[in-house]
C-alpha positions as CSV (number, residue, x, y, z in Angstrom):
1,X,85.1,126.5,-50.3
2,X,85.0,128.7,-47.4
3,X,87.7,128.0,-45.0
4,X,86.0,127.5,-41.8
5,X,89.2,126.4,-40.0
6,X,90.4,127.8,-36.5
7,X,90.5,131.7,-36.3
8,X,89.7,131.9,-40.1
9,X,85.6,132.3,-39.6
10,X,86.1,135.0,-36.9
11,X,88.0,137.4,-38.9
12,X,86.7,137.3,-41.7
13,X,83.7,138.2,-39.8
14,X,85.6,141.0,-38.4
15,X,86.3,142.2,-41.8
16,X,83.4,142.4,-42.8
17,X,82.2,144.8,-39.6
18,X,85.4,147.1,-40.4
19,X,84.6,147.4,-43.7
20,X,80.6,148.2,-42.5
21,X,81.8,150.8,-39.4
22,X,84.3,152.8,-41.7
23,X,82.0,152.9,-44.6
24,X,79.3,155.0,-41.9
25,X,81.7,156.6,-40.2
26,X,82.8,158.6,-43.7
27,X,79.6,159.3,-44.6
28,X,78.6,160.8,-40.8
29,X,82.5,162.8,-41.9
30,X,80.9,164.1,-45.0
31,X,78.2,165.5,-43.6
32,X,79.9,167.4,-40.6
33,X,82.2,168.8,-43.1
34,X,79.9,169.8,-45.3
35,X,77.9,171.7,-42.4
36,X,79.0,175.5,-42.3
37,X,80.8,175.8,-45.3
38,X,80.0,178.4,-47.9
39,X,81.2,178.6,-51.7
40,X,82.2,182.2,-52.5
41,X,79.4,184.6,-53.1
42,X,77.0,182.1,-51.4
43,X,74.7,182.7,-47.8
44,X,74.8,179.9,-45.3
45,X,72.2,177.2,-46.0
46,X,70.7,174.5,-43.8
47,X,70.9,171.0,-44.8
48,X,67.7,170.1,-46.6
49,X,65.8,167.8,-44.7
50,X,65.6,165.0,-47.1
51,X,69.6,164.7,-46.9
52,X,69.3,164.3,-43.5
53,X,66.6,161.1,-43.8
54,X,68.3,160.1,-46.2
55,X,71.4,159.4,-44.4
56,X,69.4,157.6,-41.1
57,X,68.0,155.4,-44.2
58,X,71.7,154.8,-45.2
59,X,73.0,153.9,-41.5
60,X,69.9,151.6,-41.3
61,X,70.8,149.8,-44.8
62,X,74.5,149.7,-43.1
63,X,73.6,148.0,-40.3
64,X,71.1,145.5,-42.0
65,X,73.7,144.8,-44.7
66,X,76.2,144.0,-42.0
67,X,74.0,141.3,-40.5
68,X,73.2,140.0,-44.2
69,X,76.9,139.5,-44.5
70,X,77.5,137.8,-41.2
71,X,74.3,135.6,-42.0
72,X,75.8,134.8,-45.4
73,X,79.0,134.0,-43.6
74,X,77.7,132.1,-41.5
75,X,75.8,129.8,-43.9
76,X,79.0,129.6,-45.7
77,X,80.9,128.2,-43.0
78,X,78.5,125.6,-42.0
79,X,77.7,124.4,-45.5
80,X,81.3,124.7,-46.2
81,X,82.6,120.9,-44.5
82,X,81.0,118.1,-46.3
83,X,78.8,116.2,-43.4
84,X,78.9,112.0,-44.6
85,X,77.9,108.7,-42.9
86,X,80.2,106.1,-42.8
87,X,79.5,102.3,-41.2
88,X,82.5,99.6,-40.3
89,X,83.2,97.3,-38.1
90,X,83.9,96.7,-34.2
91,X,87.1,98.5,-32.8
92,X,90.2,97.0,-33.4
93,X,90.1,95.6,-36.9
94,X,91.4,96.8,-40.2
95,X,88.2,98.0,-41.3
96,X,87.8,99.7,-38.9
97,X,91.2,101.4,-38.8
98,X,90.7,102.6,-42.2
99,X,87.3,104.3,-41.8
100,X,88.3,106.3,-38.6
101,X,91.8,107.2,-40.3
102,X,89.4,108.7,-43.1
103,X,87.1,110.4,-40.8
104,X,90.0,111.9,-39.0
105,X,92.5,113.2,-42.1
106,X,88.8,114.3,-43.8
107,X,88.3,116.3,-41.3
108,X,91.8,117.9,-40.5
109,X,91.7,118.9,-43.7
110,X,88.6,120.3,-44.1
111,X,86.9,117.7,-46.7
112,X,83.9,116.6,-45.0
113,X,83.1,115.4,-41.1
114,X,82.0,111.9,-41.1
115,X,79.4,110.3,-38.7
116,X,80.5,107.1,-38.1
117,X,78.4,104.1,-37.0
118,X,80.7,101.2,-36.0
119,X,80.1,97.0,-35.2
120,X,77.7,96.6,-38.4
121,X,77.6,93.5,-40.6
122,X,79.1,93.6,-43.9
123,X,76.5,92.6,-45.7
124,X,74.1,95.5,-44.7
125,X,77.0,98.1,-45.0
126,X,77.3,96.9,-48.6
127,X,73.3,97.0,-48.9
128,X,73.1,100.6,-47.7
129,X,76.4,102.6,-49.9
130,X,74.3,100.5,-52.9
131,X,71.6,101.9,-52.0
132,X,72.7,105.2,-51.3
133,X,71.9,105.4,-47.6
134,X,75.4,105.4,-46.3
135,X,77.8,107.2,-48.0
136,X,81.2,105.3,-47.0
137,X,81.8,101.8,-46.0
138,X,84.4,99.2,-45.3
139,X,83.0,95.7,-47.2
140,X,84.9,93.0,-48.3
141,X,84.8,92.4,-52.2
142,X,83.1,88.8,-51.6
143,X,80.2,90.3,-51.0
144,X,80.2,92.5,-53.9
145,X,80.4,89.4,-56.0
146,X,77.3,87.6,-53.9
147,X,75.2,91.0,-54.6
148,X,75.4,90.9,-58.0
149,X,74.8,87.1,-58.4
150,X,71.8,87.3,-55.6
151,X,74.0,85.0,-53.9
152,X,74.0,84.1,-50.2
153,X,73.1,86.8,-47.9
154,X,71.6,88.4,-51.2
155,X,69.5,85.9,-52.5
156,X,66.1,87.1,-51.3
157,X,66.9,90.3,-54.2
158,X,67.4,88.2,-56.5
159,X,69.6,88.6,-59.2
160,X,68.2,91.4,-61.7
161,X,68.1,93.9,-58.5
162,X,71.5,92.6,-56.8
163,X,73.3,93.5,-59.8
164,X,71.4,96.8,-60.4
165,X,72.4,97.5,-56.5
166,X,76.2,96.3,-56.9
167,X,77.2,98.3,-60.3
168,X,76.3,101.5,-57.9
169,X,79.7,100.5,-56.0
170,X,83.3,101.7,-56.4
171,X,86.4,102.0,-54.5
172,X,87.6,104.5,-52.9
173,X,90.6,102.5,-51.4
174,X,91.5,98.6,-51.1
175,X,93.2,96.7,-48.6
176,X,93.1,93.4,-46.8
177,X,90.4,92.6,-43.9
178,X,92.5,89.3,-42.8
179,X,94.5,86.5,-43.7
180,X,94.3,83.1,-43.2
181,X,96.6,81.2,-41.2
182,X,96.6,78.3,-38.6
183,X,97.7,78.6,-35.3
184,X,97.5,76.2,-32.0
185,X,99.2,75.9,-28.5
186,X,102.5,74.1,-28.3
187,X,100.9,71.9,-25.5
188,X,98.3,70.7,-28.8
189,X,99.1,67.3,-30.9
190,X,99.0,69.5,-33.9
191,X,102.4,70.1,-35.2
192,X,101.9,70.8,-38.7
193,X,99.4,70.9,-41.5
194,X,100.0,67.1,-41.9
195,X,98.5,66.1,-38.7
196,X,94.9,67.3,-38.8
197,X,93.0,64.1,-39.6
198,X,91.0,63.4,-36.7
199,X,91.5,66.5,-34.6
200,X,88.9,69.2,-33.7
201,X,89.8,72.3,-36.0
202,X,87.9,75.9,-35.2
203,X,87.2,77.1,-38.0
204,X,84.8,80.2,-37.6
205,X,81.9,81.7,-36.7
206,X,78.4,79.1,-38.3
207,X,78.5,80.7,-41.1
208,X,80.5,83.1,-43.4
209,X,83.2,83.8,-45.2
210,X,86.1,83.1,-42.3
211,X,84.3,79.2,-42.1
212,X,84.0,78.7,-46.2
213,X,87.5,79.8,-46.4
214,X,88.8,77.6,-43.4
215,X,87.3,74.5,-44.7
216,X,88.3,75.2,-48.5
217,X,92.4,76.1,-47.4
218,X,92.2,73.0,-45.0
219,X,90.5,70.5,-48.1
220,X,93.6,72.3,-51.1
221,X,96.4,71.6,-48.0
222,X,95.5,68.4,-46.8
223,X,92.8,66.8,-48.4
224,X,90.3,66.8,-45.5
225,X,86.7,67.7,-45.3
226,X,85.3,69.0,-42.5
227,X,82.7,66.5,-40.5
228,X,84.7,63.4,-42.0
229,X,88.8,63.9,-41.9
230,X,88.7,66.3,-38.7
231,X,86.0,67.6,-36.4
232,X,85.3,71.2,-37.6
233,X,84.5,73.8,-34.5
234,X,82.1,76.7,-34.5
235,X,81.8,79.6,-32.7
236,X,80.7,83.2,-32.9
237,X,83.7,85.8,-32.9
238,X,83.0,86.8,-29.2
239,X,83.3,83.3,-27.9
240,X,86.4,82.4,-29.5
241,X,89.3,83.5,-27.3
242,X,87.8,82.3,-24.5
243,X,87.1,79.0,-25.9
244,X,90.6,78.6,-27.2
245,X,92.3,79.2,-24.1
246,X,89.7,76.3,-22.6
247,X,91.4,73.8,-25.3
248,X,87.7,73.8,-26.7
249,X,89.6,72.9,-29.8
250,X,93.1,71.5,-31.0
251,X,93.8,73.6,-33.1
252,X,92.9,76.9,-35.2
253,X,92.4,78.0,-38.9
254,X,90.8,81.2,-38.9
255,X,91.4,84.7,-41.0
256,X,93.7,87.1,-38.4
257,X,94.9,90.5,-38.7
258,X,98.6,89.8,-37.2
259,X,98.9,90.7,-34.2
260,X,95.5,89.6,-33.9
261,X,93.8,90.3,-30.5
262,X,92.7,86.9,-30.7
263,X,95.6,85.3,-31.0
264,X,97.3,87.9,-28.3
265,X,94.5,87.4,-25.5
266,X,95.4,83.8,-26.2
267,X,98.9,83.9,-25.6
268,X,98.1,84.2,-22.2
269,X,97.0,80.4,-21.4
270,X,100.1,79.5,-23.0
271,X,102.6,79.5,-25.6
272,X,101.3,79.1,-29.5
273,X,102.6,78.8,-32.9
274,X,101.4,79.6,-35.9
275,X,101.9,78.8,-39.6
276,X,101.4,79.6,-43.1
277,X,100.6,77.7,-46.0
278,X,103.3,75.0,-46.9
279,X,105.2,76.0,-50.2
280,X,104.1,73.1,-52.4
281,X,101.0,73.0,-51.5
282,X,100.8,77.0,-52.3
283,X,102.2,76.1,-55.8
284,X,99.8,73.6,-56.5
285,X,96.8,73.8,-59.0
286,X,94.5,73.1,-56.6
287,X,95.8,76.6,-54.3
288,X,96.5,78.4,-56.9
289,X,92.7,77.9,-58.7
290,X,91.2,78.5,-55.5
291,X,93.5,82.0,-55.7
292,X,91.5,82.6,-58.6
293,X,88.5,82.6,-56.9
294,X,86.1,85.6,-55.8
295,X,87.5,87.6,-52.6
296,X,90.9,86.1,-52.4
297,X,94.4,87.4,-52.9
298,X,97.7,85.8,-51.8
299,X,99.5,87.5,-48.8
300,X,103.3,86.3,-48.7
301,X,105.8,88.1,-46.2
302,X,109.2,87.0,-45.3
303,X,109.1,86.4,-41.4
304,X,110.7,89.7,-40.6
305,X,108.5,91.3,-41.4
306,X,106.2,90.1,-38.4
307,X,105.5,91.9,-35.0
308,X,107.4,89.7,-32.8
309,X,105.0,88.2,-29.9
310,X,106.4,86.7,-26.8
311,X,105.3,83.0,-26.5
312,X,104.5,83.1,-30.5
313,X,106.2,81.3,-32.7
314,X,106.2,82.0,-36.8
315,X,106.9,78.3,-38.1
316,X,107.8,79.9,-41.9
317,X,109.1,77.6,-45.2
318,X,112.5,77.1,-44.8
319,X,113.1,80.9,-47.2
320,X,111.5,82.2,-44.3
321,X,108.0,82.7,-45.6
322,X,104.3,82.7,-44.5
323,X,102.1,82.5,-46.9
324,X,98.6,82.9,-46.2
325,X,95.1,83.8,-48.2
326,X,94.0,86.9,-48.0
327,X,90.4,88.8,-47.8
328,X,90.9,91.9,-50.0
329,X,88.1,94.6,-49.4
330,X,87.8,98.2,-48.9
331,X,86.6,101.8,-48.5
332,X,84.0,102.3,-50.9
333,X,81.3,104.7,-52.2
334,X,78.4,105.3,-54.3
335,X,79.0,105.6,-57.5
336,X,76.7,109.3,-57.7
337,X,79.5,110.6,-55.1
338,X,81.0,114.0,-56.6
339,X,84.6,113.9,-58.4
340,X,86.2,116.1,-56.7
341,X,84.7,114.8,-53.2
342,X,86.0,111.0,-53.7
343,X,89.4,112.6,-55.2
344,X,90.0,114.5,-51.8
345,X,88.4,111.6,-49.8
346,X,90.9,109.4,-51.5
347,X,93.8,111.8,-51.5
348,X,93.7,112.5,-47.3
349,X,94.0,108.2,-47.0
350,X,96.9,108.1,-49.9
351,X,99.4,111.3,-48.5
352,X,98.9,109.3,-44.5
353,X,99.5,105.7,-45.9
354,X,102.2,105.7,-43.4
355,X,100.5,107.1,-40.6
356,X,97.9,104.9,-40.7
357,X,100.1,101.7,-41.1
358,X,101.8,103.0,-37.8
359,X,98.5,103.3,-35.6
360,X,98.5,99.7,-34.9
361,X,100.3,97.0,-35.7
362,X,97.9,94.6,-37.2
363,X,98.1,96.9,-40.3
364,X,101.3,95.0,-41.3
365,X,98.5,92.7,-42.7
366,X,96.6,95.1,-45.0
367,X,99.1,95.8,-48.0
368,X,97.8,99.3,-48.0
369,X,99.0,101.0,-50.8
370,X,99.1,97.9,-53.0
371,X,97.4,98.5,-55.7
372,X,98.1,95.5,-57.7
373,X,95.2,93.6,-59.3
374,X,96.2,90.1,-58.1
375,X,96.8,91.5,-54.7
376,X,93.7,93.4,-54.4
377,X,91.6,90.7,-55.6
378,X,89.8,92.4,-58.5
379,X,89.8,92.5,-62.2
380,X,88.7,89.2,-62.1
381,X,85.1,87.4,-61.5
382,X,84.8,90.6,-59.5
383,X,83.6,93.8,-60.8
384,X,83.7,96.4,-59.1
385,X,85.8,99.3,-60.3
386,X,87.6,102.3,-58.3
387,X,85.4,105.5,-58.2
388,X,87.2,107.7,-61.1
389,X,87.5,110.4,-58.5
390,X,89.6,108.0,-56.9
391,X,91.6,107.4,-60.1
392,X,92.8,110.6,-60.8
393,X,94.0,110.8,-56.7
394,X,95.9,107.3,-56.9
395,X,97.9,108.5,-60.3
396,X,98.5,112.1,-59.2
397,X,100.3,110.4,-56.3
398,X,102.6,108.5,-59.0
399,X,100.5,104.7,-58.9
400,X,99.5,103.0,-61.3
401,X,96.0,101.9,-61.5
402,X,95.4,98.8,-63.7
403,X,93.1,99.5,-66.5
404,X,90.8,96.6,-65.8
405,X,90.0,98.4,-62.3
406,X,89.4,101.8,-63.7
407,X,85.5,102.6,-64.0
């Protein structure tokens, strides 16, 4: 690969002209030198005149294979950095975060500029990687499972196609979108998980995976459906802060990336706490089946480990620990993407794990760099497999890649 990088492209352009103006200049040396001088016992003689056209032709092929070369450079350069598409979602979430890290580290080190098209839906980034529009995305691994079953937002392709369309994924990289947790103001009659019945709960946006998750955590917990034990809340992400700070609801169960803009803008109507899932309840069969379950993973952090918000308080078990459910996803690909491409892809992300968890603070909620099969959510109903490319990158940086993950 060329190196196109800053100073690089210029002299080798340079070079190439040297090498073009000293190569003429010799032969114009030849010639005068040659002019005038007689071998012993030989007259004078005038340069032929074919020698002379013949070295005008020569300057001309010079100068035309000169602008070959800089024309050849040229194309070189430009083909030389790898131009992709990538789609996420709006600013400020985890998705997000991890697409613009990879467009930035791809291109600082010369693998490939990426064209980034940001606020899209899941469900069509999945469509179009499957399909081989777009060549990066940021999905959760739900939806891989709902492609191939022609499942929910799939289930007008049915599911011969969907599964056609969802073996063309793999991952590049996996991390955490969100985890759930409730949260409420310390004004609200909600001081626990025990005192839901009866209350209005927001839950998410109509429809989704945030409000099937919210209702299915809230049934394992405390045994309530939505509609009969409490009075379930929806609203669309964009309405939601706004609505809180209102008291539109009593309380909140909804998937956050702490700290969670949400939960920050609300902090300013007044003081909140928030808390994860009670310890026997996470140890019972009911939570831990529902672990088991496409697009989950557990998420368990000791306290400390928090972002300390003023007015927040972190109501942990008495260890210390939240616990909370987790929406694994990732960076992924098309399968057709070249080795060595997906390797370096996948390489820039791995060798800035630590940069990237220090460009905002909601990353404390993405395990990135876990590469654990529970923790990642795969290896189980779903089956979708990292990109070998990506493989060989994750091991040469000493990880371990389980073998039910590997393609």
């Amino acid at each position: 690969m060329f190196d196109i990088r800053e100073g690089s492209f210029a002299r080798a352009i340079q070079s190439r002209l040297n090498f073009v103006t000293l190569f003429v200049c010799c032969r114009q040396h030849q010639k005068k030198s040659t002019i005038g001088q007689e071998r012993p016992g030989e007259a004078r003689k005038s340069i032929p005149r074919w020698v002379t056209k013949w070295e005008e032709i020569m300057k001309s092929l010079n100068v035309l294979a000169a602008a070959g070369s800089i024309a050849a450079l040229l194309a070189t350069g430009s083909a030389a950095q790898t131009t992709l598409t990538a789609e996420t979602t709006i600013p400020g979430q985890i998705p997000h975060t991890m697409i613009a890290a990879l467009g930035e580290y791809a291109a600082a080190e010369g693998i490939a500029a990426l064209q980034i098209a940001e606020g899209q839906t899941g469900t069509n980034i999945l469509k179009n990687v499957a399909e081989g529009k777009t060549d990066v995305g940021s999905v959760p691994f739900l939806l891989v499972f709902l492609m191939e079953k022609g499942a929910g937002p799939y289930g007008t392709i049915g599911a011969e196609e969907g599964a056609k369309l969802a073996a063309n994924l793999q991952i590049l990289v996996p991390y955490n979108f969100a985890v759930h947790y409730m949260f409420a103001y310390d004004s609200s009659p909600v001081k626990s998980w025990d005192d839901l019945a009866g209350v209005r709960v927001l839950n998410g946006p109509p429809r989704g995976n945030a409000l099937s998750g919210a209702r299915a955590i809230i049934k394992v917990v405390t045994g309530l459906d939505d509609g009969e034990g409490y009075d379930g809340v929806q609203l669309n992400w964009g309405q939601m802060t706004s609505a809180i700070a209102a008291n539109s609801a009593d309380v909140m169960v909804l998937p956050l990336a702490m700290p969670d803009p949400i939960v920050t803008a609300s902090l300013a109507a007044g003081n909140m706490t928030l808390w994860g899932i009670p310890k026997d309840a996470w140890e019972s069969e009911g939570m831990q089946r529902y672990l088991s379950s496409p697009g989950k993973a557990p998420f368990v952090r000791n306290r400390s480990e928090f972002v300390e918000q003023e007015g927040l308080t972190l109501a942990s078990d008495t260890d210390g620990t939240l616990r909370g459910i987790a929406t694994p996803g990732g960076n992924i690909v098309h399968k057709d993407m070249p080795f060595e491409l997906a390797k370096a892809l996948t390489a820039a992300l791995i060798s800035n794990i630590d940069n990237i968890n220090s460009k905002t603070a909601s990353m404390n909620s993405a395990s990135l760099g876990i590469i654990d099969a529970e923790q990642t959510g795969l290896c189980g109903p779903i089956q979708i497999r990292y990109h070998p490319g990506a493989v060989a990158a994750w091991e040469e940086a000493g990880y371990e890649i389980p073998d039910c993950a590997k393609p």
